[in-house]
N, C-alpha and C positions, 0 to 999 in steps of 0.2 A: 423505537425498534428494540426488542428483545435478541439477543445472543444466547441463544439453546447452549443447555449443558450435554454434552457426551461424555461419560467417565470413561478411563479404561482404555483410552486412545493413543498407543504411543506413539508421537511423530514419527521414530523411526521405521516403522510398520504401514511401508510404504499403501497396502492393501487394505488395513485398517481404516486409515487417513484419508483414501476414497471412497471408499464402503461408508464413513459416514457423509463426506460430503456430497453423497447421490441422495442422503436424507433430505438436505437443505437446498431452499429454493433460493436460487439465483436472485439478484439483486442489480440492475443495471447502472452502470455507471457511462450516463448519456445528456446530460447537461451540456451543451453546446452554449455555453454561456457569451459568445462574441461573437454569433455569426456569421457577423458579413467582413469582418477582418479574416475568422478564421472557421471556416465554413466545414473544413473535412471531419469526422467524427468515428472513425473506427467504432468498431463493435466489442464491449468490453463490460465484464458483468465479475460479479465477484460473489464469494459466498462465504460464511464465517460462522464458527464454534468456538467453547473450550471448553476444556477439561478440565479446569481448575488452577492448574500447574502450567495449562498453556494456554495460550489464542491461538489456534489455526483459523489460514485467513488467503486462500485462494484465488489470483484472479485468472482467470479466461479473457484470450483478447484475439481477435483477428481484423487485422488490418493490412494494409500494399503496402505500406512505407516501414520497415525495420531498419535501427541500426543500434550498433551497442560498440562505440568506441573509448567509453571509461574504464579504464584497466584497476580501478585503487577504488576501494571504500572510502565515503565521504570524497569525493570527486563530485567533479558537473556531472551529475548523472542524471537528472533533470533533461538534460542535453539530446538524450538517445531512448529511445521506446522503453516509457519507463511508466512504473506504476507507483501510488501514494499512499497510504494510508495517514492520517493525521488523528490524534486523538489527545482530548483535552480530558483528565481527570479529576480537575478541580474547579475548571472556569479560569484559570488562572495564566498557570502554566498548560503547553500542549508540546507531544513530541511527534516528529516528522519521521516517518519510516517512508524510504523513496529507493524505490528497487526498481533495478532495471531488467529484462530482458534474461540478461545471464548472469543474476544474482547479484550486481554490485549497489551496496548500500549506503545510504547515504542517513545517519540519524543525528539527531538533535536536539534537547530540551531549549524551549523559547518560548518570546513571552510577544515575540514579532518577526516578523521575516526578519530586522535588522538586528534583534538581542538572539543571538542561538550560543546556547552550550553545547558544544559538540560531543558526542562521544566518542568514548577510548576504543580502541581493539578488544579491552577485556568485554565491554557490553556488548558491543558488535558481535563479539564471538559468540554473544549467550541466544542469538537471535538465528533459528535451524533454516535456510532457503535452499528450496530446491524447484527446480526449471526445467522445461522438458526440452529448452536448447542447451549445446554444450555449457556446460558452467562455466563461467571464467574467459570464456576466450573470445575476445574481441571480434568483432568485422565492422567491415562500412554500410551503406545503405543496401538493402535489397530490397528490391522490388517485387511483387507478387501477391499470391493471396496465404501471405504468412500471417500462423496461427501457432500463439503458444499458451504456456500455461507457469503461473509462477507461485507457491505454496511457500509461504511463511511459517513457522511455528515461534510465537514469541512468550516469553515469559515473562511475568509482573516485573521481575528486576530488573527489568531491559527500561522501564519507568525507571531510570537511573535517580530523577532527583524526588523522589516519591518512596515513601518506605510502604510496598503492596507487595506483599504475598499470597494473594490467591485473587484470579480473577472473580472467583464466587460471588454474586451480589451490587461487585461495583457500578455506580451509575454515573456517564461521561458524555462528553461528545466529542462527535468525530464528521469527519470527510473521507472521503475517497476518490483518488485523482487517476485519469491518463494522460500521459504529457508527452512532449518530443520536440523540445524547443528547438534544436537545430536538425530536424529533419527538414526533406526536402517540402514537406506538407506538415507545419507545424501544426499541434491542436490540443488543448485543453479543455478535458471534459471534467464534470464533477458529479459525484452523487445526488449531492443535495446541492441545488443553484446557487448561485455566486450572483451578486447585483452590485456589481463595483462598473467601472468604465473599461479598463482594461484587466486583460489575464492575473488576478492575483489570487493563488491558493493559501498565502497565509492570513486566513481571515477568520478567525475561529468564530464571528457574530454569525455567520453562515450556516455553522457545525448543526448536523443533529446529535439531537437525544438519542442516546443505547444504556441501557441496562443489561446487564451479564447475568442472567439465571442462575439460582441459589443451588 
């Protein structure tokens, strides 16, 4: 998969930042990889640019079961209707972006679910989210036919143990997950399939190929 360049795009340009992403075609993130444990599957697609300077990386999700009760960055946020992005740049190492619902983030360099270097508040910070639910503010499960949207803007330094400054040209791989471990309809989907036994997203032998447009 190729990642289009868009110059010119400032994250904070809230109008810009959709204006391109009406450019880019959706991409489903619908792998039901377990399902007769874990059968439910919301609806959930994602789409992704950059500009050089950033990754923007939007997902679209509608689903009945919401909840977002992680109040803190790097929390169980895994926990609560939450979104993934994984990306390896070397084969080596890969970092864990896992956003929830109303913005709380969870990031990591690791080399296995069990080896994670966590990051600081300063990387956290450099990483733009915005949600079309309140930001920030917790609740319990709802039920319905809830539909949100959650837009990242990340930049190379956010690859905290990787010295990259510009998306331009890099070639990686990645995942993209939806998860909701302790909802009342747990479910893990993934872009590209997963052939383990049970539910594990840290498997980078899974990852695809992406290439970032020069």
């Amino acid at each position: 998969m190729e990642i289009r360049k868009i110059t010119g795009v400032d994250p904070e340009n809230r109008a810009a930042v959709e204006a391109a992403f009406a450019g880019i075609e959706p991409q489903a993130i619908a792998c039901c990889n377990w399902p007769e444990e874990f059968p439910y599957a919301p609806e959930v697609s994602f789409r992704m640019f950059h500009t050089g300077e950033w990754l923007l990386l939007r997902f679209d999700v509608r689903e009945r079961y919401t909840a977002a009760r992680v109040t803190a960055d790097n929390g169980e946020v895994w926990t609560d209707s939450c979104v993934e992005f994984f990306l390896s740049p070397d084969g080596r190492k890969y970092y864990n972006f896992e956003t929830t619902c109303i913005g709380r983030m969870l990031l990591a360099a690791r080399t296995s679910r069990h080896d994670a270097d966590p990051a600081g508040p300063e990387v956290l910070a450099q990483v733009k989210r915005c949600t079309t639910l309140p930001f920030g503010e917790p609740f319990g499960e709802r039920e319905g036919d809830n539909r949100w949207s959650l837009t990242l803007a990340i930049p190379p330094q956010a690859l905290f143990r990787h010295e990259i400054t510009d998306w331009s040209g890099l070639r990686a791989r990645m995942n993209l997950y939806k998860c909701g471990d302790r909802l009342s309809h747990p479910h893990f989907l993934s872009w590209q399939p997963i052939r383990t036994e049970k539910p594990d997203f840290h498997r980078p032998e899974f990852f695809g190929e992406v290439t970032f447009a020069e």
